[in-house]
C-alpha positions as a Markdown table, in Angstrom:
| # | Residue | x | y | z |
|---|---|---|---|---|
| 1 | Unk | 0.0 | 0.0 | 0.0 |
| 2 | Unk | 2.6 | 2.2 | 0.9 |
| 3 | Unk | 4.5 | 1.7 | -2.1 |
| 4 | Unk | 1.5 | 1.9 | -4.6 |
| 5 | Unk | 0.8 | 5.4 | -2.4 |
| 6 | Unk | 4.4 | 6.5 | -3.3 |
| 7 | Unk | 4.7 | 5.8 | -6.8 |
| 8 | Unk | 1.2 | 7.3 | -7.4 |
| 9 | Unk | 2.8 | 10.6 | -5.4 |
| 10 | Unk | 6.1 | 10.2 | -7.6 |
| 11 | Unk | 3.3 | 10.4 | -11.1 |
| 12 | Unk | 2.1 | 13.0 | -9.6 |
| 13 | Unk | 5.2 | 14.7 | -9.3 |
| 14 | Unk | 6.7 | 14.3 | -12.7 |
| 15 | Unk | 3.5 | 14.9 | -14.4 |
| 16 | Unk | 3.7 | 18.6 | -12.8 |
| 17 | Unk | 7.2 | 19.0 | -13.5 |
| 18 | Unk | 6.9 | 18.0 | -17.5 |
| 19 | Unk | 3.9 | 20.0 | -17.6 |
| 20 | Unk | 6.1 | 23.0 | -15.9 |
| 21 | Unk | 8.5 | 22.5 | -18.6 |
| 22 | Unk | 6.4 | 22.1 | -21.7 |
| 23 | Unk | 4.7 | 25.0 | -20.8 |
| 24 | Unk | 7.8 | 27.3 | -20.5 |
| 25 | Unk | 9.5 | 26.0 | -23.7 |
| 26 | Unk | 5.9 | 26.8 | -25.9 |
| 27 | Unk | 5.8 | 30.0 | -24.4 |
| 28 | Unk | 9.4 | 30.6 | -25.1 |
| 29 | Unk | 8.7 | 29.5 | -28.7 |
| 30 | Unk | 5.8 | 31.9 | -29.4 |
| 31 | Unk | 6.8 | 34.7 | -27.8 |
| 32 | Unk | 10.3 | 34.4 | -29.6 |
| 33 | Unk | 8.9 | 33.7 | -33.2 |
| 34 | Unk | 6.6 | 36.5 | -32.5 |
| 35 | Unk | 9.0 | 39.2 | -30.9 |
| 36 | Unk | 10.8 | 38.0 | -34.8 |
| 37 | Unk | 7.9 | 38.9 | -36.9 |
| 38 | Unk | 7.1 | 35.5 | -37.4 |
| 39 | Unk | 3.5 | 34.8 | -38.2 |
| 40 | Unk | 2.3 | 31.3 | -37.5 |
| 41 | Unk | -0.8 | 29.5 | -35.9 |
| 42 | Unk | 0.1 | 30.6 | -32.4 |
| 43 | Unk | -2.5 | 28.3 | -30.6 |
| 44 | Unk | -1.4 | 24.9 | -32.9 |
| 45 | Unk | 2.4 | 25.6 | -32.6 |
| 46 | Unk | 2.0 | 26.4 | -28.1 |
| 47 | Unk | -0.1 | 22.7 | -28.1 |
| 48 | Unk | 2.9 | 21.6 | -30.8 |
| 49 | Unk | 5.8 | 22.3 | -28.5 |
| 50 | Unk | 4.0 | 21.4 | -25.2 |
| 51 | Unk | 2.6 | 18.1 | -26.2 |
| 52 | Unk | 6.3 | 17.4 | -27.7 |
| 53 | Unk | 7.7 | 16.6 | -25.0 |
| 54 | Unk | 4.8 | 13.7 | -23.9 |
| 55 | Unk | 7.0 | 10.4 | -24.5 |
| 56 | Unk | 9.6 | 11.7 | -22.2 |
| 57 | Unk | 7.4 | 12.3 | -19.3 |
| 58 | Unk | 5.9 | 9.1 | -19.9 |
| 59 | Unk | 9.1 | 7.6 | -20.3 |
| 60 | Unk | 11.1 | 9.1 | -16.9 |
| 61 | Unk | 9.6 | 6.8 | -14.6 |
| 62 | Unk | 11.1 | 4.1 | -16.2 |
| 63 | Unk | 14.5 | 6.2 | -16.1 |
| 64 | Unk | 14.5 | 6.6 | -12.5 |
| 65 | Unk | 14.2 | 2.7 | -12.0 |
| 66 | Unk | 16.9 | 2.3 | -14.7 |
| 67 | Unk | 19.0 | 4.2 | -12.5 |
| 68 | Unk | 18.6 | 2.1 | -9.7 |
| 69 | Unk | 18.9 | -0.9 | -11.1 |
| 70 | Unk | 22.0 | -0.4 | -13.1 |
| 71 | Unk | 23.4 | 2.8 | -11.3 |
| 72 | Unk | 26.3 | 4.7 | -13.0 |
| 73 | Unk | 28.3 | 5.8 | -9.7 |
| 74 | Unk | 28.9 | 2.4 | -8.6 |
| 75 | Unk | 29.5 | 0.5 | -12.4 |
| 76 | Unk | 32.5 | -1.0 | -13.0 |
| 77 | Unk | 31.7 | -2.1 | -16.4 |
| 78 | Unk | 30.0 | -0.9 | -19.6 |
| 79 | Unk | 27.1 | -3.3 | -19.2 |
| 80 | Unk | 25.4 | -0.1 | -17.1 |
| 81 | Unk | 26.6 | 2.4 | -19.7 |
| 82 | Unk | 25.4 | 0.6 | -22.6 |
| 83 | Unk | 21.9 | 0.2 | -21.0 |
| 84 | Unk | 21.4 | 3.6 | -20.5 |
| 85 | Unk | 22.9 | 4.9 | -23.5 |
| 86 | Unk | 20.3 | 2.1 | -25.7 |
| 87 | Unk | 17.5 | 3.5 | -23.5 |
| 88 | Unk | 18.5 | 7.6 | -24.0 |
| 89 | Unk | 18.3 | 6.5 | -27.8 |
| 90 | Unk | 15.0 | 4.8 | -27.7 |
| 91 | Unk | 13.4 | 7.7 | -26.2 |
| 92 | Unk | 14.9 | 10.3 | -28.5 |
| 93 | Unk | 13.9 | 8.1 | -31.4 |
| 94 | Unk | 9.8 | 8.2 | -29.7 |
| 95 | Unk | 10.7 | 11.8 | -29.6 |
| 96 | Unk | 11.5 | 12.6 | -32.9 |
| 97 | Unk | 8.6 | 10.2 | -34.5 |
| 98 | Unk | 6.0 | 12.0 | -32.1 |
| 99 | Unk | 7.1 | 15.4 | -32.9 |
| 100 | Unk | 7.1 | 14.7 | -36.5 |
| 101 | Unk | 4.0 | 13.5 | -36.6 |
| 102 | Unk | 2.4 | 16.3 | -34.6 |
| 103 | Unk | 3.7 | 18.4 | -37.2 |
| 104 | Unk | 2.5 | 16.8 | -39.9 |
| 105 | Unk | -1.1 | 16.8 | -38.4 |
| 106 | Unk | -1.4 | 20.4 | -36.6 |
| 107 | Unk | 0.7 | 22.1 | -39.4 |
| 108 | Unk | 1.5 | 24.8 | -36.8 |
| 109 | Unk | 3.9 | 26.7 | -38.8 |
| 110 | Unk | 1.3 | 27.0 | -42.0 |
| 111 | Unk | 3.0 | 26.4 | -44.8 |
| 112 | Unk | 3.3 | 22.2 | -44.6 |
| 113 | Unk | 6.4 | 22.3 | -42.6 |
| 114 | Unk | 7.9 | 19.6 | -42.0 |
| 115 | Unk | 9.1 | 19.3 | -46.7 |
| 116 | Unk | 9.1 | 15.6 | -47.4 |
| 117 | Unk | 9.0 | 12.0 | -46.5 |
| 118 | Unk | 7.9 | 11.5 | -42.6 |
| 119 | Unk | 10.9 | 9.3 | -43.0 |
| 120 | Unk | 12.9 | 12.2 | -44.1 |
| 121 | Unk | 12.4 | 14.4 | -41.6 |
| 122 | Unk | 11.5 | 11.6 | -38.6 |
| 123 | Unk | 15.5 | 11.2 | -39.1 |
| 124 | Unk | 16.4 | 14.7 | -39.6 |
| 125 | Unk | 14.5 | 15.8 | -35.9 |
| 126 | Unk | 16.3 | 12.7 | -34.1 |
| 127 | Unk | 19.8 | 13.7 | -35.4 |
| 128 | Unk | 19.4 | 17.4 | -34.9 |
| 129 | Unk | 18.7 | 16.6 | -31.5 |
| 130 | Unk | 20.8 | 14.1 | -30.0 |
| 131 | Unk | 22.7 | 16.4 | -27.8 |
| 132 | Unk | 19.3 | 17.6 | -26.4 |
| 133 | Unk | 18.1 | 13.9 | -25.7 |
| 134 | Unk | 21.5 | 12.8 | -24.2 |
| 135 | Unk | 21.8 | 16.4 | -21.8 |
| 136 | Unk | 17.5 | 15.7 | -20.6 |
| 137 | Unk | 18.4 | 12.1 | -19.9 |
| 138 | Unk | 21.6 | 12.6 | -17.8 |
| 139 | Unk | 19.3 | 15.8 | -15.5 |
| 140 | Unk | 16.7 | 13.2 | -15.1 |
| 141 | Unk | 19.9 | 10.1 | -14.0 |
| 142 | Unk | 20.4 | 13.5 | -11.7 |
| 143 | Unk | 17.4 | 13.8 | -10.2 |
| 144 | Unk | 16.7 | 10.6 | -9.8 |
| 145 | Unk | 20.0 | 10.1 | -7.9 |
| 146 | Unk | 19.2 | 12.7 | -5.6 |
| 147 | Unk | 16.1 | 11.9 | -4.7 |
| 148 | Unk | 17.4 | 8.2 | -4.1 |
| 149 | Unk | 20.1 | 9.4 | -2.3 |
| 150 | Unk | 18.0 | 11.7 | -0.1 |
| 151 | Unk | 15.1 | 8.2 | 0.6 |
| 152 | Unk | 18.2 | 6.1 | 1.4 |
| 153 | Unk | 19.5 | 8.7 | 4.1 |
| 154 | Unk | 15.9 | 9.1 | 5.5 |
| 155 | Unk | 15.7 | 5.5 | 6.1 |
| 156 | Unk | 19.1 | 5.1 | 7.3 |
| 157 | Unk | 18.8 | 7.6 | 9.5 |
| 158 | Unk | 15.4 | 6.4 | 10.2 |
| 159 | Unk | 17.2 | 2.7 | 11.0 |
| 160 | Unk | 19.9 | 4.0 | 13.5 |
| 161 | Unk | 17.5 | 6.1 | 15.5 |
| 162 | Unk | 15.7 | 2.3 | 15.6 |
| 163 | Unk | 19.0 | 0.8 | 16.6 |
| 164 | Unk | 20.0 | 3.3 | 18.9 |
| 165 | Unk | 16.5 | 2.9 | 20.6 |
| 166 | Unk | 16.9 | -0.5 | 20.8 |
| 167 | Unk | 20.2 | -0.3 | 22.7 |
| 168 | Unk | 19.2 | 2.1 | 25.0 |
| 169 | Unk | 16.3 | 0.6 | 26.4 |
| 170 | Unk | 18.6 | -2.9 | 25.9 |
| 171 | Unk | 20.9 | -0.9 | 28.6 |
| 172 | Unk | 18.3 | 0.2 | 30.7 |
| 173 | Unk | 16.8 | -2.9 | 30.9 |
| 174 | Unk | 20.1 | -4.7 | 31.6 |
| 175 | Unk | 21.3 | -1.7 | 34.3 |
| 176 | Unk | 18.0 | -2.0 | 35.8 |
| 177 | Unk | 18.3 | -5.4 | 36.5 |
| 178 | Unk | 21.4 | -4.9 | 37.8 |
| 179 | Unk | 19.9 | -2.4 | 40.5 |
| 180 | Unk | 17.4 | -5.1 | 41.9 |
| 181 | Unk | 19.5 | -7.8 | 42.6 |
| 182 | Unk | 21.4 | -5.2 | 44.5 |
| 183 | Unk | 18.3 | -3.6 | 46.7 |
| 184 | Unk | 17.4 | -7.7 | 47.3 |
| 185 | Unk | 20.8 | -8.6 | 48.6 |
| 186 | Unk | 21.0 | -5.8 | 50.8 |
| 187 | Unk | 17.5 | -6.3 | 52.3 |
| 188 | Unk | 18.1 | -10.5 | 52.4 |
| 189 | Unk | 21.2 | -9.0 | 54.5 |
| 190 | Unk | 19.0 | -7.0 | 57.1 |
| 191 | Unk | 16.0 | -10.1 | 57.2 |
| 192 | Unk | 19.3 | -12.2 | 58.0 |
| 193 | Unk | 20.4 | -9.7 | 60.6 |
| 194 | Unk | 16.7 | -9.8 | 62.3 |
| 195 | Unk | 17.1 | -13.7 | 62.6 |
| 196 | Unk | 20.3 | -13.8 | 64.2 |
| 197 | Unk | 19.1 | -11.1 | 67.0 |
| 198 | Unk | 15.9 | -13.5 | 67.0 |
| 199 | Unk | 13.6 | -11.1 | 65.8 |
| 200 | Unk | 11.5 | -14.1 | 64.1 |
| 201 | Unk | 8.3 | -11.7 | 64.2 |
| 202 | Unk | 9.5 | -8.7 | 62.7 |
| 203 | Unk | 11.8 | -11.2 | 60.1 |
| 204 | Unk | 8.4 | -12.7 | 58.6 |
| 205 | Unk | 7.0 | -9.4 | 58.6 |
| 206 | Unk | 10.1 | -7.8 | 56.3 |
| 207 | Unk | 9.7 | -11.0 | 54.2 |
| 208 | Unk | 5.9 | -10.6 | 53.6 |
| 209 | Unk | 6.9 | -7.0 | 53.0 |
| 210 | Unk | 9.3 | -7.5 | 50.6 |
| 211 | Unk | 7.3 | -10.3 | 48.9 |
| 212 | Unk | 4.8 | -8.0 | 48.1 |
| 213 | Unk | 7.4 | -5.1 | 47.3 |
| 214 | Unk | 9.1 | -7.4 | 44.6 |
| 215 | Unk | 5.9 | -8.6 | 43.0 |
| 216 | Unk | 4.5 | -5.2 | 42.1 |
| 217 | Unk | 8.2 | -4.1 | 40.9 |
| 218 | Unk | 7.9 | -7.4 | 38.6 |
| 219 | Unk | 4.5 | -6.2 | 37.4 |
| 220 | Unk | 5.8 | -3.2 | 36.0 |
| 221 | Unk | 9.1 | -4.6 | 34.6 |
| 222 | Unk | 9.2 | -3.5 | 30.9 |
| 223 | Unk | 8.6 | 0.4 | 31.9 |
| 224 | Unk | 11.8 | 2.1 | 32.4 |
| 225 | Unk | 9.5 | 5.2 | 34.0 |
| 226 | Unk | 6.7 | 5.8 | 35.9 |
| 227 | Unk | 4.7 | 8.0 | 37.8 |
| 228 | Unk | 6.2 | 10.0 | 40.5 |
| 229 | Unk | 2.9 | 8.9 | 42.3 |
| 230 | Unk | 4.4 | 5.2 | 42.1 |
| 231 | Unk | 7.3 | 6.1 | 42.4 |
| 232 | Unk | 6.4 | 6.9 | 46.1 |
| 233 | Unk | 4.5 | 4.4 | 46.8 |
| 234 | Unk | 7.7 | 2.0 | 45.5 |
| 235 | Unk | 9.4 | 4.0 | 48.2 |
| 236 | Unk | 7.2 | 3.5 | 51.2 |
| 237 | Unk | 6.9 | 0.1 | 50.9 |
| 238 | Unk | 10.7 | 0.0 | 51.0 |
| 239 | Unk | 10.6 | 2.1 | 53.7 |
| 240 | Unk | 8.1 | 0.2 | 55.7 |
| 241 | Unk | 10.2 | -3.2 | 55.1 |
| 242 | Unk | 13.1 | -1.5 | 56.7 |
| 243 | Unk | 11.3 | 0.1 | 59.3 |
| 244 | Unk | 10.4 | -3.5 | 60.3 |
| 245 | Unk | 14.5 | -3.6 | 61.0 |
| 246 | Unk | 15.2 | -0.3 | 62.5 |
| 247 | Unk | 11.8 | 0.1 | 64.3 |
| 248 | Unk | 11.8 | 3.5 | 65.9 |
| 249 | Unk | 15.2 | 4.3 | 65.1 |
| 250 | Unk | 14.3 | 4.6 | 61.6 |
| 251 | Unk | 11.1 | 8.2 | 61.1 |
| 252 | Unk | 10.6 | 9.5 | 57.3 |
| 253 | Unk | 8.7 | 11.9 | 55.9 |
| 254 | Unk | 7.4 | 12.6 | 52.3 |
| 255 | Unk | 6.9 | 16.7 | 51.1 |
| 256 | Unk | 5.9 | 16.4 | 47.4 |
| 257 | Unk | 3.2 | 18.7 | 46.1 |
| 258 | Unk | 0.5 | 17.2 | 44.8 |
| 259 | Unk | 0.4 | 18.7 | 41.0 |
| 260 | Unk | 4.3 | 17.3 | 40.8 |
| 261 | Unk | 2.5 | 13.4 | 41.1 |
| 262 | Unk | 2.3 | 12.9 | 37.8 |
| 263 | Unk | 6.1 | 13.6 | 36.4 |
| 264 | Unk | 7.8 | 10.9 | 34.9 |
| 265 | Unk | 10.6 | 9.1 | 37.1 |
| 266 | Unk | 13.7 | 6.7 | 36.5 |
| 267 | Unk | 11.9 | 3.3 | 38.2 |
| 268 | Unk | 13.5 | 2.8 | 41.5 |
| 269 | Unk | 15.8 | 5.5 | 41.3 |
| 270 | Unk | 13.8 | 7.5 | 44.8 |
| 271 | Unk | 14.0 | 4.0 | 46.3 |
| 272 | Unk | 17.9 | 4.1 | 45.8 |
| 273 | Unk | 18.4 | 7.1 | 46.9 |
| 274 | Unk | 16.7 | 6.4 | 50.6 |
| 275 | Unk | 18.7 | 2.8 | 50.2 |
| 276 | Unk | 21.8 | 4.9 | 50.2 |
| 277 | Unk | 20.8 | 7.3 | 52.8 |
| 278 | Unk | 19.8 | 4.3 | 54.8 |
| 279 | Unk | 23.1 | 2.5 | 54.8 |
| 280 | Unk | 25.4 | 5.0 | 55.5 |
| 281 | Unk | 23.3 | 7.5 | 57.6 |
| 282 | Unk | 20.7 | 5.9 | 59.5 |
| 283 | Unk | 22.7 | 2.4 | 59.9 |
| 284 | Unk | 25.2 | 4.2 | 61.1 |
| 285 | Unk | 24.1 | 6.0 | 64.3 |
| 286 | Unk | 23.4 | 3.7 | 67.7 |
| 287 | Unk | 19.7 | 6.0 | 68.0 |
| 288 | Unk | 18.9 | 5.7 | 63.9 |
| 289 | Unk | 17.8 | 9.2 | 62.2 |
| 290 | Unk | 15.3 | 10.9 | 59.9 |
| 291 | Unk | 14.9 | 10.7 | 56.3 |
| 292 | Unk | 12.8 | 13.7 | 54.5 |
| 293 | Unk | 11.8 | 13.4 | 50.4 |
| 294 | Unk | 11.0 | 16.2 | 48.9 |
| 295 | Unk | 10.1 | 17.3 | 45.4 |
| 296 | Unk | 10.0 | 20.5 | 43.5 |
| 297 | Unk | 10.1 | 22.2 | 39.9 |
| 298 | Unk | 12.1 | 25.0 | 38.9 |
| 299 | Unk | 11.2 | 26.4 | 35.1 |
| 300 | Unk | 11.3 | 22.6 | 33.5 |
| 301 | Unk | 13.0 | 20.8 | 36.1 |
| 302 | Unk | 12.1 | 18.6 | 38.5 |
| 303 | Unk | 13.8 | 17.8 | 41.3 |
| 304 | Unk | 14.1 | 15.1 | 43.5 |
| 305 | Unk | 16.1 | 15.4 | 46.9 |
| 306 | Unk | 16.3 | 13.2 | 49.8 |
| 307 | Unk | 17.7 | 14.0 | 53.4 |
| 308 | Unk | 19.0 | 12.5 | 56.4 |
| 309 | Unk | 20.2 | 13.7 | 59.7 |
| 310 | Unk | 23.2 | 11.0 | 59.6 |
| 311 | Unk | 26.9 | 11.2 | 59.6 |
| 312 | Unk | 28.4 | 12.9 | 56.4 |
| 313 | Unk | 30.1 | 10.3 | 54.2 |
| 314 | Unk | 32.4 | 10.4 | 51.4 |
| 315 | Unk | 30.7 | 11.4 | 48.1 |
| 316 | Unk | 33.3 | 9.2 | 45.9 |
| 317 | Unk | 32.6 | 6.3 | 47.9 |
| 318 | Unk | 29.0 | 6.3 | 47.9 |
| 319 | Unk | 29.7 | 6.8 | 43.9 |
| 320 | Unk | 31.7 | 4.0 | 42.9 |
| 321 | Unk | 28.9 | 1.8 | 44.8 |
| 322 | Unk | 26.8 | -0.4 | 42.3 |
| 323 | Unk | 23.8 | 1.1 | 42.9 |
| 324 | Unk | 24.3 | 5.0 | 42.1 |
| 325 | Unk | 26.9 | 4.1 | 39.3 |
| 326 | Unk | 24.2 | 2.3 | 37.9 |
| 327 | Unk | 21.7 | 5.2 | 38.3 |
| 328 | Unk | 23.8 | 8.1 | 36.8 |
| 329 | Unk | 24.7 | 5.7 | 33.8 |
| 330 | Unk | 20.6 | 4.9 | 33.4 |
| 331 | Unk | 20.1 | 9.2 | 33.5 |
| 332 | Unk | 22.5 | 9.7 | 31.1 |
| 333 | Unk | 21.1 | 7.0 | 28.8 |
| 334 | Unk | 17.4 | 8.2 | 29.3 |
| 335 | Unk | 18.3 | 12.7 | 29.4 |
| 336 | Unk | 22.0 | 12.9 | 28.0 |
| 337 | Unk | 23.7 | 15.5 | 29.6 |
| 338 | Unk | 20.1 | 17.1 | 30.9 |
| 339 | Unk | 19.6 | 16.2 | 34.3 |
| 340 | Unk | 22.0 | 16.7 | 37.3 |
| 341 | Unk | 23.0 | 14.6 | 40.6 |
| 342 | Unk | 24.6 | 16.3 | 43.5 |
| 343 | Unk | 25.0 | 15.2 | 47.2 |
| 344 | Unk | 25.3 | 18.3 | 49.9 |
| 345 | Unk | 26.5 | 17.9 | 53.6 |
| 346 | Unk | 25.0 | 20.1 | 55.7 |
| 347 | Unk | 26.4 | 21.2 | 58.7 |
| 348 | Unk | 25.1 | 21.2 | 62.6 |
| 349 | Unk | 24.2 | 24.2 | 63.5 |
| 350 | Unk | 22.4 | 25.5 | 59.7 |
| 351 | Unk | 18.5 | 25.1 | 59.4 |
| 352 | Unk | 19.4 | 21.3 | 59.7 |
| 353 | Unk | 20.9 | 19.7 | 62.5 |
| 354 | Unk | 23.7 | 18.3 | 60.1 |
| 355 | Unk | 23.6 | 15.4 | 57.9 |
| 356 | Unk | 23.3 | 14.7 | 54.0 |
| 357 | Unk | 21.2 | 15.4 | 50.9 |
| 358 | Unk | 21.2 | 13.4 | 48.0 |
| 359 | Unk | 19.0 | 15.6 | 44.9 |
| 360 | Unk | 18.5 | 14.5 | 41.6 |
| 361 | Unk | 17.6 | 16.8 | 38.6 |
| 362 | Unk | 15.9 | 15.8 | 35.7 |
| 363 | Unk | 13.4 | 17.2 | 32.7 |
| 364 | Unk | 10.3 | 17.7 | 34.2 |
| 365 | Unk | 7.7 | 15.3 | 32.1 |
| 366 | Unk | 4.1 | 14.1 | 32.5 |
């Protein structure tokens, strides 16, 4: 369908463009005969000249798939050449016999032109014109190489923007299954902790939790973003498992206006964040900590940022951890260079008793 729909639109296009031409070559052969004093059947010898050139219009579709199938640029034999050259012939020989005969029938010159034989002068237009015929073949070879070489960069263009959408969401899906393992490990780590201080109650708990954490991560799989909304909700299951662990050593809170719900979030990437935060600020203190989340948009930015109260830690060694290696290589493969991660220590004594924030900036989509 699509191809019928082309070469319909390719007719319609060379049908124009002939008509274009004939019409500029009769009007160029009236006005001149008559700017010379000429006096001829003006009407017969405009529909002469403009309905000359017929056979080539009808014949350029078949030169355009000529010129792919035995293209000059790439020939390394004459086979090509020959082709072509038997082809430019033919049409200059339709040509001359169509011409001829229209000038036989309209007369448009008055006075029996063309003398003779239709044999006679049937020869005497093809000859005469040969350079003509040779230089109309070669600019439509031209424009049909163009044209071709334009469709074949559209599609390969077309292709690698396939490919390279492909591999991205091949590496997303390949990081992303790298940063689940990595949350399950560590939270296997803390049910195994609970059983060793014989907290068999809270342990099942953290596994139902988790259970049901897992499944609705599985669920959603194949989608590389989602919903800050679920994003959230992701989060505070999370949250809730390790609260099972930390019990009141662990308090969170969530301040994220309501009209930022709907933007469009890296899967898991809050969740990582507050993993982080968890393991080396709240593990890390004997009476636990806070951990805020917070949202916000500046012009087309949103912004993610999550804060706890716990010991300041080395920003290159939480970096070359799996997990946020993984998540600045999954934002650069989904934004490129437009989104931004920073981690800020505050310090006691500020408008927050001291700790770390973890933000995350990316383009603000619903």
């Amino acid at each position: 369908m699509k191809t019928s729909s082309r070469r319909l639109q390719r007719g319609k296009w060379i049908a124009c463009i002939w008509s274009g031409f004939a019409l500029i070559a009769a009007m160029q052969t009236v006005f001149v005969m008559r700017a010379e004093g000429m006096h001829h059947a003006w009407l017969r010898l405009f529909f002469t000249t403009a309905l000359s050139f017929l056979p080539w219009a009808i014949a350029t579709s078949m030169v355009m798939r000529l010129s792919r199938q035995f293209p000059l640029a790439r020939s390394t034999s004459g086979a090509s050449w020959s082709v072509h050259l038997a082809t430019c012939l033919l049409i200059g020989l339709a040509f001359a016999a169509w011409s001829t005969w229209l000038d036989k029938a309209l007369d448009p010159y008055g006075n029996g032109y063309p003398t003779g034989p239709f044999l006679h002068a049937f020869l005497v237009r093809f000859f005469d014109g040969i350079v003509s015929f040779l230089v109309l073949y070669v600019t439509i070879l031209a424009v049909s190489f163009v044209l071709d070489s334009r469709s074949r960069l559209a599609h390969q263009q077309m292709e690698t923007a396939r490919l390279n959408e492909q591999l991205s969401r091949a590496q997303l899906e390949a990081l992303r299954r790298q940063i689940e393992p990595h949350f399950l490990f560590n939270s296997l780590n803390a049910i195994a902790g609970l059983v060793r201080e014989r907290k068999n109650d809270t342990a099942v708990s953290m596994i139902a939790g988790l259970s049901d954490f897992l499944r609705r991560v599985l669920e959603d799989s194949t989608r590389q973003q989602v919903p800050l909304a679920e994003e959230l909700e992701f989060t505070r299951k999370y949250l809730e498992i390790q609260k099972a662990r930390f019990v009141e050593r662990l308090q969170f809170t969530v301040d994220v206006p309501h009209e930022l719900l709907p933007a469009q979030v890296p899967t898991l990437m809050l969740q990582l964040i507050v993993e982080n935060a968890i393991k080396h600020g709240i593990a890390q203190r004997a009476q636990g900590g806070r951990i805020r989340i917070a949202a916000s948009r500046a012009d087309n930015q949103l912004t993610l940022s999550v804060y706890n109260d716990g010991p300041a830690v080395i920003w290159d060694n939480m970096r070359s951890g799996v997990g946020l290696a993984n998540m600045k290589t999954r934002l650069e493969s989904l934004y490129g260079d437009a989104f931004a991660l920073r981690m800020l220590t505050h310090q006691a004594g500020g408008p927050e008793p001291g700790g770390v924030e973890v933000s995350v900036s990316v383009p603000f989509q619903e």
